[in-house]
N, C-alpha and C positions, 0 to 999 in steps of 0.2 A: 537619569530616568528617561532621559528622550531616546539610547540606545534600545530600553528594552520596550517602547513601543513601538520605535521600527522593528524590532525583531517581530513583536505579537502581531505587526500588521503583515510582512515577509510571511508571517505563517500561516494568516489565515489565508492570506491569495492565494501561497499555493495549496494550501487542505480545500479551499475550494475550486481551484482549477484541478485539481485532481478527482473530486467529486463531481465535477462536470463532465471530466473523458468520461469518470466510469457511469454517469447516467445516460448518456448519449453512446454508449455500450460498445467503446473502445476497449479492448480485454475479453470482452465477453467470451471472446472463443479460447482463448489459453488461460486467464486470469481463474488462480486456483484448482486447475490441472494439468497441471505442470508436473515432468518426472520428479518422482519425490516425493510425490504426495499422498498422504496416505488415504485410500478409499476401499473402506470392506462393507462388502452388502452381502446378507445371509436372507433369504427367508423374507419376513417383514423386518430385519433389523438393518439398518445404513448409518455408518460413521465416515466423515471423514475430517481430516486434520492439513488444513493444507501447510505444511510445514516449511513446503519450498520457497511459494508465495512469499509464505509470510519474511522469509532472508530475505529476498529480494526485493520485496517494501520496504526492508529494513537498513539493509545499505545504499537505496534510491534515498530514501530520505535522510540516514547519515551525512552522504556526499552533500545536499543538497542542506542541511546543517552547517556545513565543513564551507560549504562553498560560501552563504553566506555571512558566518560569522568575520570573514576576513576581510 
């Protein structure tokens, strides 16, 4: 049991030190416009899906999993 609250605490540090770049507006200028992403604006209609982004949060925080679990 003690394993999986180090894990839960390891998670929140860093979900919150990650939520502190991004408020103090680190990324701001490439975070979710990044090539790859997809943004269509017609008219009054704007979609976008940042797809790129979101892999590359996705194996930041895999590694960052990987790293800790060992």
């Amino acid at each position: 049991m003690q394993e999986f609250g180090k894990t839960l605490v390891m998670l929140g540090l860093v979900t919150a030190g990650i939520g502190f770049l991004l408020w103090a507006g680190v990324g701001r200028g490439w975070l979710g416009r990044l090539p790859g992403d997809i943004n269509i604006t017609r008219g009054g209609f704007g979609f976008h899906f940042p797809i790129v982004t979101c892999l590359v949060i996705s194996v930041i925080l895999s590694l960052l999993m990987w790293i800790f679990r060992r």
